[in-house]
C-alpha positions in Angstrom: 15.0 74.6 188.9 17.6 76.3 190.9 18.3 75.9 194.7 19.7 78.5 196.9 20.6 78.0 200.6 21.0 81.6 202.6 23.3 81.8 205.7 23.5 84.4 207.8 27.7 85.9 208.0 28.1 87.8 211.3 31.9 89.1 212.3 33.0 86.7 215.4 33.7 88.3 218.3 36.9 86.9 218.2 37.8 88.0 214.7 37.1 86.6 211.4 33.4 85.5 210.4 31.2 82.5 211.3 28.6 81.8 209.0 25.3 79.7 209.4 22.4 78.1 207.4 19.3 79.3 207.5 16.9 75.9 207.8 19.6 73.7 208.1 21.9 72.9 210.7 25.3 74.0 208.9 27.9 76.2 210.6 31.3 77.1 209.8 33.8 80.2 210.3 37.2 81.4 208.7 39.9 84.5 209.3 38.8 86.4 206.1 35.6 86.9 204.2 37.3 85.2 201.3 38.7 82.5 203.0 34.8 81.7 204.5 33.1 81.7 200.8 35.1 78.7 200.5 34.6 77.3 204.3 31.0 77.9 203.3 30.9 76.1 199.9 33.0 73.3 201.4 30.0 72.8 204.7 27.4 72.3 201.8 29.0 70.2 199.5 29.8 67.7 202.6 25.7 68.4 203.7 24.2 67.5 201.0 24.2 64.4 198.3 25.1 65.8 194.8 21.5 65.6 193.6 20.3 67.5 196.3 22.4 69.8 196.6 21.7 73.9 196.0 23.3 75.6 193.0 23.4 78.8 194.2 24.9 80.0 198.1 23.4 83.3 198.7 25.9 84.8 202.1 23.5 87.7 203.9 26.2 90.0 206.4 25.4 91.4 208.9 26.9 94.0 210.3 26.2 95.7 214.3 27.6 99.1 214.3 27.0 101.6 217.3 27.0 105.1 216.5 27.2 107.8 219.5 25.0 110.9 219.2 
């Protein structure tokens, strides 16, 4: 049986991306998107012991874009 963990990718206000675990207390940002999808796989393999750990990372971004009318 398969594991996923989600975390929800928002753009930091600051630049770059921060990235956090739904259901679990995991955080982590990088510069680039890229550069997070390994930040990301790093925060879980150091979360959880290898047995227990998920096989798939599903990464949800969101995105807040105004629009004026």
């Amino acid at each position: 049986m398969d594991k996923e963990i989600i975390f929800l990718v928002e753009e930091s206000s600051e630049g770059g991306y921060q990235a956090r675990a739904l259901g679990y207390p995991i955080f982590t940002e990088a510069d680039t998107f890229e550069e997070l999808k390994g930040m990301v796989q790093d925060a879980v393999r150091c979360h959880f012991e290898e047995a227990e750990r998920p096989s798939l990372i599903c990464l949800h971004l969101v995105k807040d874009e105004v629009i004026t009318v």
